[in-house]
N, CA, C and O atoms as a Tinker XYZ file with bonds, in Angstrom:
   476  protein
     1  N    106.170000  131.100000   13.806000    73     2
     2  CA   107.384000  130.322000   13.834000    64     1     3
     3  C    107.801000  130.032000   15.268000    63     2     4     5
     4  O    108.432000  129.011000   15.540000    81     3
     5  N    107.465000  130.894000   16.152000    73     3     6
     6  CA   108.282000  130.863000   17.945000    64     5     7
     7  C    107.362000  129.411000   17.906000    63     6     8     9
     8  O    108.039000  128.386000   17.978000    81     7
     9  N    106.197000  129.278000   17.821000    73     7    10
    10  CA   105.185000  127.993000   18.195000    64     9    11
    11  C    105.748000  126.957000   17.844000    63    10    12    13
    12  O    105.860000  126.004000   18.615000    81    11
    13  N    106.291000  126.946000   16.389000    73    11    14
    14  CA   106.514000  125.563000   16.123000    64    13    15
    15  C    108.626000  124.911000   16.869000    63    14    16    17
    16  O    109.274000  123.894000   17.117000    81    15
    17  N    108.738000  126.435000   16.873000    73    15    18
    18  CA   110.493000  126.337000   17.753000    64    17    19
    19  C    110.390000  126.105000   19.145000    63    18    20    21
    20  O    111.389000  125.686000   19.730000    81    19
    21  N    108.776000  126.420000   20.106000    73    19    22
    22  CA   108.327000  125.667000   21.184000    64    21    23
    23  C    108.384000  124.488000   21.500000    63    22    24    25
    24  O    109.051000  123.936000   22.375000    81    23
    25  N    107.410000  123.946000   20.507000    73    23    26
    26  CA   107.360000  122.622000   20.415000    64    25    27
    27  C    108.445000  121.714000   20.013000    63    26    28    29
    28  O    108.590000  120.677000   20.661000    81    27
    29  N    109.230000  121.977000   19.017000    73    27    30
    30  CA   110.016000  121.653000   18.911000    64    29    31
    31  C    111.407000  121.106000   19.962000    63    30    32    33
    32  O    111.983000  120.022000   20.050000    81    31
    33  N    111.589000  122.408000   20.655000    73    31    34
    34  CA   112.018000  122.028000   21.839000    64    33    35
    35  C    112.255000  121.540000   22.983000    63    34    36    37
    36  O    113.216000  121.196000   23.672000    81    35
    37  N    110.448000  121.626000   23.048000    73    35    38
    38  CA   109.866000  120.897000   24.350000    64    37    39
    39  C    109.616000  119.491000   24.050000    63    38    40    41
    40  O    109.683000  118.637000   24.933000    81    39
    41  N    109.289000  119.176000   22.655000    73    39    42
    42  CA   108.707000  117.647000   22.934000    64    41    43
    43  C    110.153000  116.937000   22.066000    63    42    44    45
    44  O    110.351000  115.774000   22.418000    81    43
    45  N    111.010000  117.388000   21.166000    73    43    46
    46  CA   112.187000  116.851000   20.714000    64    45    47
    47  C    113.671000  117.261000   21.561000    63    46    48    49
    48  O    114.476000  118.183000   21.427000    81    47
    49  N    113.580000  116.069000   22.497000    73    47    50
    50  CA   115.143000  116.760000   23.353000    64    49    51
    51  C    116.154000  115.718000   23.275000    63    50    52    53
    52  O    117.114000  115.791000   24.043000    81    51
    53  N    116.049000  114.593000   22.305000    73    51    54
    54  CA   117.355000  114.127000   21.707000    64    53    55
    55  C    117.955000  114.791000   20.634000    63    54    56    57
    56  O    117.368000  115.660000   19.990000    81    55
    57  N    119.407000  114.323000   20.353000    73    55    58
    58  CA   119.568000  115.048000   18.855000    64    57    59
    59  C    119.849000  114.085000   17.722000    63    58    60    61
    60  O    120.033000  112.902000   18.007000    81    59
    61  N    119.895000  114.453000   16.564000    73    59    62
    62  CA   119.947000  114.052000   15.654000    64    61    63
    63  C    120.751000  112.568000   15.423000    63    62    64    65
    64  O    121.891000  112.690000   15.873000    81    63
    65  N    120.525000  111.215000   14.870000    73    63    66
    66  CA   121.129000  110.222000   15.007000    64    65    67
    67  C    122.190000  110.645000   14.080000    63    66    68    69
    68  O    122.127000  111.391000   13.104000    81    67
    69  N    123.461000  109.823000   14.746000    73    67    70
    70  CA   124.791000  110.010000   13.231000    64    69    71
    71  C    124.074000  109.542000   11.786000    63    70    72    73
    72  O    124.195000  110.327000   10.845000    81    71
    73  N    123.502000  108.580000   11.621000    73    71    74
    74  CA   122.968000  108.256000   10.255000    64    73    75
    75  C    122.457000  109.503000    9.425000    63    74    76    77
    76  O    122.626000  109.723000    8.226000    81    75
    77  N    121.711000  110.354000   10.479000    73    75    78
    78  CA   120.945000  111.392000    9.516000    64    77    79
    79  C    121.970000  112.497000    9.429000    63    78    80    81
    80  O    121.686000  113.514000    8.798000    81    79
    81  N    122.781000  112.407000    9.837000    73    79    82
    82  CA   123.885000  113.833000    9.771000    64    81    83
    83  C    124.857000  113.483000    8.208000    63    82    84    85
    84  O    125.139000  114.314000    7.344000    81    83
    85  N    125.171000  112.205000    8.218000    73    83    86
    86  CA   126.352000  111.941000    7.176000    64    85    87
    87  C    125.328000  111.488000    5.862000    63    86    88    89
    88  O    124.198000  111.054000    6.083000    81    87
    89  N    125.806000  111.629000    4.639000    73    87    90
    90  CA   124.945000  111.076000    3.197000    64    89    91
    91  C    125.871000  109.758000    3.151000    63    90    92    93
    92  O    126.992000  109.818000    3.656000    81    91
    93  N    125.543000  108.903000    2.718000    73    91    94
    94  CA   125.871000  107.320000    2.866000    64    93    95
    95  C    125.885000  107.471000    0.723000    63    94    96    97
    96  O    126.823000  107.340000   -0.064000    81    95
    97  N    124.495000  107.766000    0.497000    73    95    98
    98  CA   124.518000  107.843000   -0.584000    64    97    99
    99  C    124.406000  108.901000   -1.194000    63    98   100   101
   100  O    123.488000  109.707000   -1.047000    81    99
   101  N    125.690000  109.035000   -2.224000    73    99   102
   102  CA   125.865000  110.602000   -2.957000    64   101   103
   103  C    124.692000  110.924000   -4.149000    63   102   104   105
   104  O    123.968000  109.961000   -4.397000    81   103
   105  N    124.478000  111.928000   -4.764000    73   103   106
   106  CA   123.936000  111.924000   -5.601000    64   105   107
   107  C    124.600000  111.209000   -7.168000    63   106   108   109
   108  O    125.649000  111.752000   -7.514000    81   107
   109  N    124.216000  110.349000   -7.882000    73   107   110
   110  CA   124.559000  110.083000   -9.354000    64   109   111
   111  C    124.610000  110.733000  -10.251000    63   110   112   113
   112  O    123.845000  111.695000  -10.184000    81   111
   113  N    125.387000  110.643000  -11.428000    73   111   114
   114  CA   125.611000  111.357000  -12.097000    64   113   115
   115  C    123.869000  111.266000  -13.357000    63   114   116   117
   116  O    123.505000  112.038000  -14.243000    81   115
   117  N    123.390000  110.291000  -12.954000    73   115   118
   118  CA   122.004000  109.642000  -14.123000    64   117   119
   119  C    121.057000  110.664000  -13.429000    63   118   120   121
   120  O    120.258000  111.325000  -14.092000    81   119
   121  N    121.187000  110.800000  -11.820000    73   119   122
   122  CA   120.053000  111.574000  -11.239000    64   121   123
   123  C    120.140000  113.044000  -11.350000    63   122   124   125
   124  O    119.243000  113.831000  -11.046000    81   123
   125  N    121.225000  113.318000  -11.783000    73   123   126
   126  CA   121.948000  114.639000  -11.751000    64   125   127
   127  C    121.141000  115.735000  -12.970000    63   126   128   129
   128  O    120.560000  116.815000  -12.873000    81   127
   129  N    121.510000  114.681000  -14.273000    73   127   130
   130  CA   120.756000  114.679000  -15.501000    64   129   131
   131  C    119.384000  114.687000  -15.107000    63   130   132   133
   132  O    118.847000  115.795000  -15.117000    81   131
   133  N    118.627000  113.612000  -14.730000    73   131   134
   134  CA   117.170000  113.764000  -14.786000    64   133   135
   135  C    116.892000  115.097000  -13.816000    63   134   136   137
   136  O    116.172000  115.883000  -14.432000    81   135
   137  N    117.245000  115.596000  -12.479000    73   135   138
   138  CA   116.712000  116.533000  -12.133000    64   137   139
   139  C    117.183000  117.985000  -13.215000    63   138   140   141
   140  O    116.312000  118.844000  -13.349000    81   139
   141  N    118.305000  118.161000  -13.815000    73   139   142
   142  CA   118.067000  118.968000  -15.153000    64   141   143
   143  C    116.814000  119.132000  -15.901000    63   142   144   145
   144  O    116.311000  120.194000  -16.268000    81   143
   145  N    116.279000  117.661000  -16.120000    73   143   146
   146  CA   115.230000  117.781000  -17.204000    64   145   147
   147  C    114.262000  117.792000  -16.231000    63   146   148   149
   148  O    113.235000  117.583000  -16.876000    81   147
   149  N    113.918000  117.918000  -14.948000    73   147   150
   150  CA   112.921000  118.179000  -14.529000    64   149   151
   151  C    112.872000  119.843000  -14.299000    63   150   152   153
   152  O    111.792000  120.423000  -14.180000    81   151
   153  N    114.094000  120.512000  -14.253000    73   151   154
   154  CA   114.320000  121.665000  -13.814000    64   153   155
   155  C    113.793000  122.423000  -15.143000    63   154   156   157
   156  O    112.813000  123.162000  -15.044000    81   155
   157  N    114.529000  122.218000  -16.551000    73   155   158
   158  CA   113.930000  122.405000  -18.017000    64   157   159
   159  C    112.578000  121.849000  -18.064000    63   158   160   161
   160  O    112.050000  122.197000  -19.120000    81   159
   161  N    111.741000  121.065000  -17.289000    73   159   162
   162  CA   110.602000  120.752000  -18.068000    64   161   163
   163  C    109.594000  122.158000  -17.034000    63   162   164   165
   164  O    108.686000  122.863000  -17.476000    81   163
   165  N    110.257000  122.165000  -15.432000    73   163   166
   166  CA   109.570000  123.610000  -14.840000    64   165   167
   167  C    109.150000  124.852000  -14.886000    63   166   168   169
   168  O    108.299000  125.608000  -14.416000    81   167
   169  N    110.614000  124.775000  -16.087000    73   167   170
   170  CA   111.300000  126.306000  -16.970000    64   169   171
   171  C    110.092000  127.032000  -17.840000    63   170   172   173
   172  O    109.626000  128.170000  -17.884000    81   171
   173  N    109.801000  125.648000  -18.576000    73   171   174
   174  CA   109.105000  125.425000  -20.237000    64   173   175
   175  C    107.656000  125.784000  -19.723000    63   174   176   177
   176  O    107.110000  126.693000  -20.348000    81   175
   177  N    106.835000  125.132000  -18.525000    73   175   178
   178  CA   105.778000  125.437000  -18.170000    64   177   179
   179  C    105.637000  126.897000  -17.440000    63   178   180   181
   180  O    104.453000  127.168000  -17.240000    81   179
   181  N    106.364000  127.698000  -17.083000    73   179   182
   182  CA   106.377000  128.849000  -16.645000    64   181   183
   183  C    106.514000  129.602000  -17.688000    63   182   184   185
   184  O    105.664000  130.492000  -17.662000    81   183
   185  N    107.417000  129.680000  -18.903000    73   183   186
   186  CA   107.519000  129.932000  -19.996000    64   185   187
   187  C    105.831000  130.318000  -20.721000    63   186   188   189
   188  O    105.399000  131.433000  -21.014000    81   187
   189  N    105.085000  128.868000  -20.871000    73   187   190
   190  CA   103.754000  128.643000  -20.948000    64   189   191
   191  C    102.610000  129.378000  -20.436000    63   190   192   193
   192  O    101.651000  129.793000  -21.086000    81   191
   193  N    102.897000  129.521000  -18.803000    73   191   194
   194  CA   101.963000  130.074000  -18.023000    64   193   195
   195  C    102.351000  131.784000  -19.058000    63   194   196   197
   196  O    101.583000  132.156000  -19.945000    81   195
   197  N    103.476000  132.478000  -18.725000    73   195   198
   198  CA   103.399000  133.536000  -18.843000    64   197   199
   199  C    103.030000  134.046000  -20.201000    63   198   200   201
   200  O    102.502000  135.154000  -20.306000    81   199
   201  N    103.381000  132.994000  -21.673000    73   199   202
   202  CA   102.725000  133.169000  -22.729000    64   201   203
   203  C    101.384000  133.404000  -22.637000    63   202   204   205
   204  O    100.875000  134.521000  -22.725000    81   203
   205  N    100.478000  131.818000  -22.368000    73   203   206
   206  CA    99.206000  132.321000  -22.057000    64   205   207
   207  C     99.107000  133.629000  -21.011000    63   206   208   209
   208  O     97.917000  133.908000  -20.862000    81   207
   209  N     99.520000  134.049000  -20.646000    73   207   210
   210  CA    98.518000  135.086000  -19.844000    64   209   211
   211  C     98.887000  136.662000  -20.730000    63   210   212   213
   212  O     98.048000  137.562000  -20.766000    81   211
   213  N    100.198000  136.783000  -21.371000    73   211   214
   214  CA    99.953000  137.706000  -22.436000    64   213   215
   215  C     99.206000  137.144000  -23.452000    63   214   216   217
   216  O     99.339000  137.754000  -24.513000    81   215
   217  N     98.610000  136.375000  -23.486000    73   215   218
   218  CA    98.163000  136.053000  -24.756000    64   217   219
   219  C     96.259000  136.379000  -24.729000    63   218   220   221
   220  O     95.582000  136.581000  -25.737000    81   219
   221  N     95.698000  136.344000  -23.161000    73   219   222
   222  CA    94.438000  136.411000  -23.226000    64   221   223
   223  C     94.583000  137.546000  -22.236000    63   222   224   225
   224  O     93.660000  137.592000  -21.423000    81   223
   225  N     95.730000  138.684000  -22.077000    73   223   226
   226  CA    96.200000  139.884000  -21.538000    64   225   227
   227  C     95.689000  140.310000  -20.200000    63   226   228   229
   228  O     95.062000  141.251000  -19.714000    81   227
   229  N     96.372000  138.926000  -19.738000    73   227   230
   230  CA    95.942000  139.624000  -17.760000    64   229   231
   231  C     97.548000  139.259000  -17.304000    63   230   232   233
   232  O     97.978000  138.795000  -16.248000    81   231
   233  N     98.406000  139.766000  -18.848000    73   231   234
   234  CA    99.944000  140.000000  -18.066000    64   233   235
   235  C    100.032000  140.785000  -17.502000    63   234   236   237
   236  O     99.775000  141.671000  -18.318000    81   235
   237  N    100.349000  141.583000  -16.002000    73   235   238
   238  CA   100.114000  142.401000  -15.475000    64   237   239
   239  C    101.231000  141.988000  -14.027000    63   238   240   241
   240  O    101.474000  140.894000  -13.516000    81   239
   241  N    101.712000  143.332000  -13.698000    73   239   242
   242  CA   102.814000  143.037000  -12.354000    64   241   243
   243  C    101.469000  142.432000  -10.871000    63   242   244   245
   244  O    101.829000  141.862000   -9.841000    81   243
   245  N    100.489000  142.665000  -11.105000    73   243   246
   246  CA    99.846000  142.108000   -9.845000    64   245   247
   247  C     99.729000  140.497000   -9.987000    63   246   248   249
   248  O    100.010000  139.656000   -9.133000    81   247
   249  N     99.274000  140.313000  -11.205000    73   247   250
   250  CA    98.596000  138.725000  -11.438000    64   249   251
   251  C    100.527000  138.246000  -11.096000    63   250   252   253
   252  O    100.905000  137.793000  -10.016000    81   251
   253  N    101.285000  138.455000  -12.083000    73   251   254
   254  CA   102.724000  138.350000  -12.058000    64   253   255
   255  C    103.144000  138.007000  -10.172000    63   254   256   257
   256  O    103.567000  136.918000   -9.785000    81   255
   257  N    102.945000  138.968000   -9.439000    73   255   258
   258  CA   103.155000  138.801000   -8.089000    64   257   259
   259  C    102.565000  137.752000   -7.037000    63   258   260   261
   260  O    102.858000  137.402000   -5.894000    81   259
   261  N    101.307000  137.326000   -8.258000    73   259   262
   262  CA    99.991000  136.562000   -7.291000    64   261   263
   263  C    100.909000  134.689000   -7.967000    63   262   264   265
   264  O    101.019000  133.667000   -7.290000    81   263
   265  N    101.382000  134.903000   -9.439000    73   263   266
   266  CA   102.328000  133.839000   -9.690000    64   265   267
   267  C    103.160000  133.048000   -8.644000    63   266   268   269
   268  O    103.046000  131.886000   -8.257000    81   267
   269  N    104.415000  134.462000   -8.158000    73   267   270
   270  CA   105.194000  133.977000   -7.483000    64   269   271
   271  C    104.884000  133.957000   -5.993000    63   270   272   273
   272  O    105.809000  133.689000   -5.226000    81   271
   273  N    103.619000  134.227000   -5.490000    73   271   274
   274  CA   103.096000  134.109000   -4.280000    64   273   275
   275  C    102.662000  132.179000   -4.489000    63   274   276   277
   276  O    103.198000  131.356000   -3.747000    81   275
   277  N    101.753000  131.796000   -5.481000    73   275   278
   278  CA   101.897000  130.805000   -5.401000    64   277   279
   279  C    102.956000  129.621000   -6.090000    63   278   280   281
   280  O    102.897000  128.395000   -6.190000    81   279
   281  N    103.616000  130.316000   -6.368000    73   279   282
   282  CA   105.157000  129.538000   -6.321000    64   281   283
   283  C    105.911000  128.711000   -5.405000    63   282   284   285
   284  O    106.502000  127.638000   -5.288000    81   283
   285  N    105.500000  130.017000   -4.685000    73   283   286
   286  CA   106.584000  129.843000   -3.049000    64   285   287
   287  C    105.906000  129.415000   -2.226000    63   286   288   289
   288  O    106.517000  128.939000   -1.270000    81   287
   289  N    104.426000  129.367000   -2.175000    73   287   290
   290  CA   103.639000  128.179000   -1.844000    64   289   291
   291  C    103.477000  127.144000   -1.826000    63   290   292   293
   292  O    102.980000  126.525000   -0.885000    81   291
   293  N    104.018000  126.497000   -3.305000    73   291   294
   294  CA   103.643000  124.879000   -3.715000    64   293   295
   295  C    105.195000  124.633000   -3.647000    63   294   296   297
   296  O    105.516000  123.522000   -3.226000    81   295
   297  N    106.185000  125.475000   -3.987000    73   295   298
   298  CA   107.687000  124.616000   -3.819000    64   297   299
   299  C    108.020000  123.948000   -2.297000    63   298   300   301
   300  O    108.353000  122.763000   -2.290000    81   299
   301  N    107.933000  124.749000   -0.874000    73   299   302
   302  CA   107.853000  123.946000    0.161000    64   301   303
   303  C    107.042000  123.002000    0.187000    63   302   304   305
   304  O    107.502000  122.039000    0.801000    81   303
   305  N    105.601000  122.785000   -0.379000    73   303   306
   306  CA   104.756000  122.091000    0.262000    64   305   307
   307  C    105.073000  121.022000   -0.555000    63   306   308   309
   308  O    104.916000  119.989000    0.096000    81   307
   309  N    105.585000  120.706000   -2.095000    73   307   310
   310  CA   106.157000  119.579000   -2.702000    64   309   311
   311  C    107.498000  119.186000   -2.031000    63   310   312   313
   312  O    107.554000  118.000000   -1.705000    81   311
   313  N    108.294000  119.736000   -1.833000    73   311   314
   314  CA   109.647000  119.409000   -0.934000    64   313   315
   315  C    109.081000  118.846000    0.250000    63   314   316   317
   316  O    109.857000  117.967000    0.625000    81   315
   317  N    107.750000  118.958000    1.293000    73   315   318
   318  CA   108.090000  118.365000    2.275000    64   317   319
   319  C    107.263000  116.838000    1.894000    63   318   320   321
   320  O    107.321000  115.811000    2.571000    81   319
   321  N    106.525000  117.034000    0.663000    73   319   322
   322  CA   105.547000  115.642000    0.341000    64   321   323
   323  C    106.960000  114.490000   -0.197000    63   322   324   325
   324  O    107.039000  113.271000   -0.045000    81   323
   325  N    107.719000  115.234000   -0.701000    73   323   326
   326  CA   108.857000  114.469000   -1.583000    64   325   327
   327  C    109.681000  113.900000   -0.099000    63   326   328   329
   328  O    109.999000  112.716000    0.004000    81   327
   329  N    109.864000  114.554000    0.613000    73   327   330
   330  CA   110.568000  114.208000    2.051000    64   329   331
   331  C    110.126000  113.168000    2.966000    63   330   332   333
   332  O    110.802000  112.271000    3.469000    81   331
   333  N    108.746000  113.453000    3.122000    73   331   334
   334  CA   108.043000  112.395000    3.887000    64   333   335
   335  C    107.547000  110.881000    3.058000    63   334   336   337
   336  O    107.066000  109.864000    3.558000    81   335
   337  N    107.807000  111.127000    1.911000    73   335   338
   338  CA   107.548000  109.997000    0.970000    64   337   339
   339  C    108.642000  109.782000    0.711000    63   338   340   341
   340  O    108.748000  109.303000   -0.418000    81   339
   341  N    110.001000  109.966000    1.477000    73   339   342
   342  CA   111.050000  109.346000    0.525000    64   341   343
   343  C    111.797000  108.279000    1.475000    63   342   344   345
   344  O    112.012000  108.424000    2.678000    81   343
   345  N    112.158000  107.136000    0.641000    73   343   346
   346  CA   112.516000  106.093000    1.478000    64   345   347
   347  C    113.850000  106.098000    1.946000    63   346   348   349
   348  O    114.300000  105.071000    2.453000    81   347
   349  N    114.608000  107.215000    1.835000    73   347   350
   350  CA   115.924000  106.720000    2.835000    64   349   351
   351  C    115.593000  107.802000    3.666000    63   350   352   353
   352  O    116.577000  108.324000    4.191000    81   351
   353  N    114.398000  108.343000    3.970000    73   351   354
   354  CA   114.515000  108.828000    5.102000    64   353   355
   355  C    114.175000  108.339000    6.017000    63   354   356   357
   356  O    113.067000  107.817000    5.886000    81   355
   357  N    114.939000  108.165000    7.661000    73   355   358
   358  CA   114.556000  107.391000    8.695000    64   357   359
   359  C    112.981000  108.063000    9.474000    63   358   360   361
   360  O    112.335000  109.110000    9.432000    81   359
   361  N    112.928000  107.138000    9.945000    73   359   362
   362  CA   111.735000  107.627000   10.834000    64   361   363
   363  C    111.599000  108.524000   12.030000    63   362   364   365
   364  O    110.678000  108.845000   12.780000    81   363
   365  N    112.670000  108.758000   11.934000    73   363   366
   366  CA   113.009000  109.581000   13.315000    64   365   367
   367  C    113.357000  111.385000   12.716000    63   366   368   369
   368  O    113.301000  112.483000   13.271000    81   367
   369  N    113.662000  110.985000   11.532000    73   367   370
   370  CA   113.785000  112.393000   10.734000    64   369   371
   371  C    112.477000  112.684000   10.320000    63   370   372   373
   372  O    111.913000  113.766000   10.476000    81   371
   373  N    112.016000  111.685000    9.790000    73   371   374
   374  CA   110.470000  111.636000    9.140000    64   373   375
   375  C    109.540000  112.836000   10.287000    63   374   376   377
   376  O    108.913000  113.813000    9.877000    81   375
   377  N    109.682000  112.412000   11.798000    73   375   378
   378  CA   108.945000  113.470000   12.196000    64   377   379
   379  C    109.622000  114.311000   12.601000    63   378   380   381
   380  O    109.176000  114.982000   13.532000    81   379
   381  N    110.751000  114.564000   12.153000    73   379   382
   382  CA   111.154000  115.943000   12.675000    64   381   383
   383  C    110.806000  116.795000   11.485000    63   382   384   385
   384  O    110.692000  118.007000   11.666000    81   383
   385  N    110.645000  116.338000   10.410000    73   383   386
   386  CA   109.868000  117.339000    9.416000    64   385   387
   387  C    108.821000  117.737000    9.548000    63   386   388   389
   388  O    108.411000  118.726000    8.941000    81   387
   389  N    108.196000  117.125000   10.298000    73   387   390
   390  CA   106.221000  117.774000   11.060000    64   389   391
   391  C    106.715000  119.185000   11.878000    63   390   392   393
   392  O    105.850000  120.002000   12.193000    81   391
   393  N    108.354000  119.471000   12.256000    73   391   394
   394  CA   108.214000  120.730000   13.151000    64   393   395
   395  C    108.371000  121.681000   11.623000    63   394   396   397
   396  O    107.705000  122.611000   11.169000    81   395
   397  N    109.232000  121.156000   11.265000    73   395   398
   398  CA   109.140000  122.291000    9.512000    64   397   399
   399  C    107.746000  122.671000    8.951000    63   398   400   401
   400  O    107.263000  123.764000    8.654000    81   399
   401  N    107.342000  121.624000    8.911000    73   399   402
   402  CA   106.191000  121.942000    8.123000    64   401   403
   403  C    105.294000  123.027000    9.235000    63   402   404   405
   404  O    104.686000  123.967000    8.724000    81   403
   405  N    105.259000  122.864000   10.550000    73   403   406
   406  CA   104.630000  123.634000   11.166000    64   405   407
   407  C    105.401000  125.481000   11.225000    63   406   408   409
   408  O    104.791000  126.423000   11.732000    81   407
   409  N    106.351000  125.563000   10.792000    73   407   410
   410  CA   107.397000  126.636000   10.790000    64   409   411
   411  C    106.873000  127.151000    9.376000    63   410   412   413
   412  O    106.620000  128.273000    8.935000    81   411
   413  N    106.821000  125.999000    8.906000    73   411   414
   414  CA   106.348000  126.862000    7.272000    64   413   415
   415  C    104.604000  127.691000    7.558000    63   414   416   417
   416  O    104.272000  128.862000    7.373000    81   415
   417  N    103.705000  126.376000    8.116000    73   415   418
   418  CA   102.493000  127.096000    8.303000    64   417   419
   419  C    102.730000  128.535000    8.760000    63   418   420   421
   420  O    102.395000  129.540000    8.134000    81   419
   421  N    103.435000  128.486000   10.091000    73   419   422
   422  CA   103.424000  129.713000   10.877000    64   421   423
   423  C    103.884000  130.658000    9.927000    63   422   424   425
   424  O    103.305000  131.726000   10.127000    81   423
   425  N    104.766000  130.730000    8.871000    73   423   426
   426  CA   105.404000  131.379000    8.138000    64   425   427
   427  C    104.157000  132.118000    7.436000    63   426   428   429
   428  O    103.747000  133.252000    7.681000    81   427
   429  N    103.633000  131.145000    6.455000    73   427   430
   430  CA   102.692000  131.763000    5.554000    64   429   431
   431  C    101.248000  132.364000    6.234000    63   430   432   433
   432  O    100.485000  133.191000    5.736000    81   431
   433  N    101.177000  131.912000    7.076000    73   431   434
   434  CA   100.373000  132.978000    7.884000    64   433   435
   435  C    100.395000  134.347000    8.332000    63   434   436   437
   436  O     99.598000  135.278000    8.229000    81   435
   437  N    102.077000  134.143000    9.110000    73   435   438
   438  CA   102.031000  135.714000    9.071000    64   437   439
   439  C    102.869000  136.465000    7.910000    63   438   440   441
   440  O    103.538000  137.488000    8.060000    81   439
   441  N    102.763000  136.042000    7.223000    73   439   442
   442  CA   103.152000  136.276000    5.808000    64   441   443
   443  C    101.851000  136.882000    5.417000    63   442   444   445
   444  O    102.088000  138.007000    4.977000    81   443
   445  N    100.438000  136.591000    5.386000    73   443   446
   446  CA    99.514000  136.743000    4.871000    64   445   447
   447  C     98.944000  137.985000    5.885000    63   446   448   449
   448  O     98.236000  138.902000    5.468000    81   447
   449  N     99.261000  137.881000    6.894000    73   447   450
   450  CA    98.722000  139.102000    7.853000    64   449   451
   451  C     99.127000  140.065000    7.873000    63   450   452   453
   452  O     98.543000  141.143000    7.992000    81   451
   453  N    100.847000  139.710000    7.694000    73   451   454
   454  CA   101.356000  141.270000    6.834000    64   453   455
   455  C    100.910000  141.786000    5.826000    63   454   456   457
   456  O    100.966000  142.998000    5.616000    81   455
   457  N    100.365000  140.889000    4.996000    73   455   458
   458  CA   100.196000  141.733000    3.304000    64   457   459
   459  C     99.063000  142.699000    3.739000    63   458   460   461
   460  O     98.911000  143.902000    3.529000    81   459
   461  N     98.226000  141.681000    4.495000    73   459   462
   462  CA    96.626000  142.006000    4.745000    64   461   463
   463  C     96.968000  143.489000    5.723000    63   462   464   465
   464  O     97.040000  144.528000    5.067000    81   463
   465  N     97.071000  143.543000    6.488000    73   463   466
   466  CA    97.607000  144.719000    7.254000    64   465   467
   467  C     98.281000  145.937000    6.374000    63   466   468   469
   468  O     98.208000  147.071000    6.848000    81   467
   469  N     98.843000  145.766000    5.282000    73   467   470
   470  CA    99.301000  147.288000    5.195000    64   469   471
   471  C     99.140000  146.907000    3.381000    63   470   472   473
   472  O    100.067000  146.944000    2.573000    81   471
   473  N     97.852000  146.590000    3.119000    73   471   474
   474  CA    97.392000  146.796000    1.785000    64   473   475
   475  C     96.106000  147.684000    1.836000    63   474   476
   476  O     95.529000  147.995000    0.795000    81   475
């Protein structure tokens, strides 16, 4: 993480435009609903996963742990695909999400060197 708060620093030394600080557009009440049913349709497939896996019995607290390891894997890495693909974001925010995403790398790395180290 210090690497990507390096860089960050060193090569981004304006700040943030007013546009990207204020929401212009609020969330709707139609979008409000659909992310519900996307949140219930997330629910239902986890629901799924964990049926099947008691069901062909590799329910177990390790596999269970190896779940939410890749959980917390794919939820940043869809949040920053949804970010960089989304059109009211300016371009100037657009790459300031390349220092996140590098904060996240650094993250899950030594995330992984810890496990590895004292397993």
């Amino acid at each position: 993480m210090l690497l990507g708060l390096i860089i960050y620093s060193t090569i981004n030394k304006d700040k943030y435009s007013d546009k990207s600080v204020r929401i212009a557009d609020k969330i709707k009440h139609g979008e409000i609903s659909k992310l519900i049913a996307q949140f219930i349709d997330i629910l239902c497939v986890g629901f799924l996963i964990l049926f099947a896996m008691n069901y062909f019995n590799v329910l177990n607290s390790k596999n269970i742990i190896l779940l939410i390891t890749i959980c917390i894997i794919l939820i940043p890495v869809y949040y920053f695909y949804t970010m960089l693909n989304g059109d009211k974001i300016e371009k100037s925010d657009k790459s300031n999400i390349w220092y996140y995403i590098l904060l996240f790398i650094d993250g899950v790395l030594c995330f992984g060197a810890f496990n590895n180290k004292y397993q």
